[in-house]
C-alpha positions as CSV (number, residue, x, y, z in Angstrom):
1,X,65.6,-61.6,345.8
2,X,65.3,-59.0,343.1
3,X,62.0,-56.5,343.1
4,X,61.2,-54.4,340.7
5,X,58.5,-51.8,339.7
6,X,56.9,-50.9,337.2
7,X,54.9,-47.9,335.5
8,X,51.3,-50.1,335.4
9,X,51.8,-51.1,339.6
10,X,54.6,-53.8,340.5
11,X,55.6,-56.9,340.4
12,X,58.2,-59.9,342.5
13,X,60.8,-61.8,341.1
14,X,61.6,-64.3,343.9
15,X,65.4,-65.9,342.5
16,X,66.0,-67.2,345.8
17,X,66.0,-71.1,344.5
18,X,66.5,-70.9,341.5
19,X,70.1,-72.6,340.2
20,X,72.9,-70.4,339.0
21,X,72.4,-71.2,335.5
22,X,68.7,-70.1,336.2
23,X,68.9,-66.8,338.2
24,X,71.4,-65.8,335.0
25,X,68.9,-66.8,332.0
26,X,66.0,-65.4,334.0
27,X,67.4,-61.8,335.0
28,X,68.9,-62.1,331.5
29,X,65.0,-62.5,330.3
30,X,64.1,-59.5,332.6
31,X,66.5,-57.0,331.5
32,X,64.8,-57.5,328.1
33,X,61.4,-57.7,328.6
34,X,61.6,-54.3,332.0
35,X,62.7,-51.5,330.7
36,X,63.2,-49.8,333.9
37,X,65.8,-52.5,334.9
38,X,67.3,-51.4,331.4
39,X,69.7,-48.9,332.5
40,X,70.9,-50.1,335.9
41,X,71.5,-54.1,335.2
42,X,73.6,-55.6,338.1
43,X,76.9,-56.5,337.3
44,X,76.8,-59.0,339.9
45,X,75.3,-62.7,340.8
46,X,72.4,-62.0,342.7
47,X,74.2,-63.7,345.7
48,X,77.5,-61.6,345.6
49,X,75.3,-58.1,345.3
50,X,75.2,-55.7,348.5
51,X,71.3,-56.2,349.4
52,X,69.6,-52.8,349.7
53,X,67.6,-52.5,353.0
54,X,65.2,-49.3,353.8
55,X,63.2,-48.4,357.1
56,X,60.2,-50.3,358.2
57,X,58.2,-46.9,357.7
58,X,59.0,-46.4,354.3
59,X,55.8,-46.7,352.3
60,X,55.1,-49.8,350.8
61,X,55.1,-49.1,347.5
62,X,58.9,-47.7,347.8
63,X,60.0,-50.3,349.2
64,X,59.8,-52.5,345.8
65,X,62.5,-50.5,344.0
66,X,64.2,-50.9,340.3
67,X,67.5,-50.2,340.1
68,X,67.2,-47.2,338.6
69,X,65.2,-46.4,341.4
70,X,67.8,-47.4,343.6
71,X,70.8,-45.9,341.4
72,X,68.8,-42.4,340.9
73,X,67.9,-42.5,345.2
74,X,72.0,-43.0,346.2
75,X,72.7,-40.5,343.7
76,X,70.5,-38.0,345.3
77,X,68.1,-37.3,342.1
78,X,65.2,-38.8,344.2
79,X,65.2,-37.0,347.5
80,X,61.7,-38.3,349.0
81,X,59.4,-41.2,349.5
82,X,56.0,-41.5,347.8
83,X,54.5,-39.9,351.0
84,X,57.3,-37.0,351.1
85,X,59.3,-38.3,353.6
86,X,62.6,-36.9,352.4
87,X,65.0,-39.9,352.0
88,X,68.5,-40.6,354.2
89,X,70.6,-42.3,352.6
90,X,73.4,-44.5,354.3
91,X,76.6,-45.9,353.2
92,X,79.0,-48.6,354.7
93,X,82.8,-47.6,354.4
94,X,85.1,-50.5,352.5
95,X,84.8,-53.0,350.6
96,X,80.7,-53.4,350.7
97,X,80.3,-50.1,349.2
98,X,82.7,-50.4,346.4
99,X,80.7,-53.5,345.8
100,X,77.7,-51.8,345.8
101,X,78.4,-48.7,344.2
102,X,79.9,-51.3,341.4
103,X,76.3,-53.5,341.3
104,X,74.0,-51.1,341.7
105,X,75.3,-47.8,340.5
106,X,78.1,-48.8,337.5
107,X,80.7,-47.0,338.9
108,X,83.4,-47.1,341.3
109,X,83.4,-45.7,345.2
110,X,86.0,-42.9,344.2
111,X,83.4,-42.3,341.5
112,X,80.5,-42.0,343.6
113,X,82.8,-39.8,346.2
114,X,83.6,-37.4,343.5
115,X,80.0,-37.2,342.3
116,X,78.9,-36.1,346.1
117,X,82.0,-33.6,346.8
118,X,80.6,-32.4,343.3
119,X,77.0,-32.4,344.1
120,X,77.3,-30.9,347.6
121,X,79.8,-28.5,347.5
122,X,82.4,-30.9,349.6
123,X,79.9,-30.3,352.2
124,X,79.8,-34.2,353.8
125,X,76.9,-33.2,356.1
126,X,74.4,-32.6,352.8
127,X,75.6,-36.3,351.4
128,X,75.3,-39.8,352.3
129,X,75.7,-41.3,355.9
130,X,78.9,-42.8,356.2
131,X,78.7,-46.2,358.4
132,X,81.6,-48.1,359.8
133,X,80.1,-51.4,359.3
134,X,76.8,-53.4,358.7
135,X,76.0,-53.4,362.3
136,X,76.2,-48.9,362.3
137,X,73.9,-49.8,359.2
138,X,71.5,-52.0,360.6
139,X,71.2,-49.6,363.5
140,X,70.7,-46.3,361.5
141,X,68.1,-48.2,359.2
142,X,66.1,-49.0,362.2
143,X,66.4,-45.6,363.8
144,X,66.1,-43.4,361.1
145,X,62.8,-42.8,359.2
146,X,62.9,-42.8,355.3
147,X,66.4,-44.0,355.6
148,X,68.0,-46.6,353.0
149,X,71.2,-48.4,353.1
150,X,73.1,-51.8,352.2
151,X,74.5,-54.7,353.6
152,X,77.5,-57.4,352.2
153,X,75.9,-59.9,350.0
């Protein structure tokens, strides 16, 4: 399923049965007519994207993000939620984040590790959450409030 927002309110895309052929002409349609899907298009089938996941308590209207949204959160230029909750961000280490920093953010994990070391001063304690694996991720999501993450397509 893809969700987006938009400036007006938002909006649900449900691709879930659509056919192959289908999902592509209709995201195809929706990177034309959203502009805030514009800039971050998924470079991915729906089904072979990292799903992004966030904490029950995240408000609502967060949770139905763009992918800008969701590239400018993991690369820390939105820090807090609507209610200003600050945000925790959580990554899986391997082959799901390269995946996800590929479909999500257009660039590679060695990319996205460069950007943070840059951003933070090589401090790791003022980046992402590293995970070992979608179960650490499914646990930390639950646990920790205003937290977002991933998990393998």
């Amino acid at each position: 399923m893809i969700t987006m927002v938009t400036r007006g309110g938002w909006s649900e895309v449900r691709m879930t049965r659509l056919t192959a052929h289908n999902k592509t002409w209709l995201l195809a349609l929706l990177l034309v007519l959203v502009p805030t899907l514009g800039h971050a298009q998924p470079s991915a089938s729906n089904e072979q994207q990292p799903q992004v996941i966030v904490h029950q308590d995240v408000p609502a209207k967060d949770s139905a993000l763009s992918f800008e949204d969701v590239r400018d959160i993991f690369l820390g230029k939105i820090t807090r939620w609507s209610d200003g909750t600050p945000i925790v961000v959580g990554i899986i280490n391997g082959s799901i984040h390269d995946a996800f920093c590929r479909s999500y953010l257009g660039m590679n994990a060695a990319e996205f590790d460069r950007h943070w070391s840059r951003k933070t001063g090589g401090d790791p304690k003022k980046g992402p959450r590293v995970m070992k694996s979608e179960q650490d991720m499914t646990v930390f999501i639950a646990n920790i409030r205003g937290s977002i993450g991933y998990l393998g397509p």
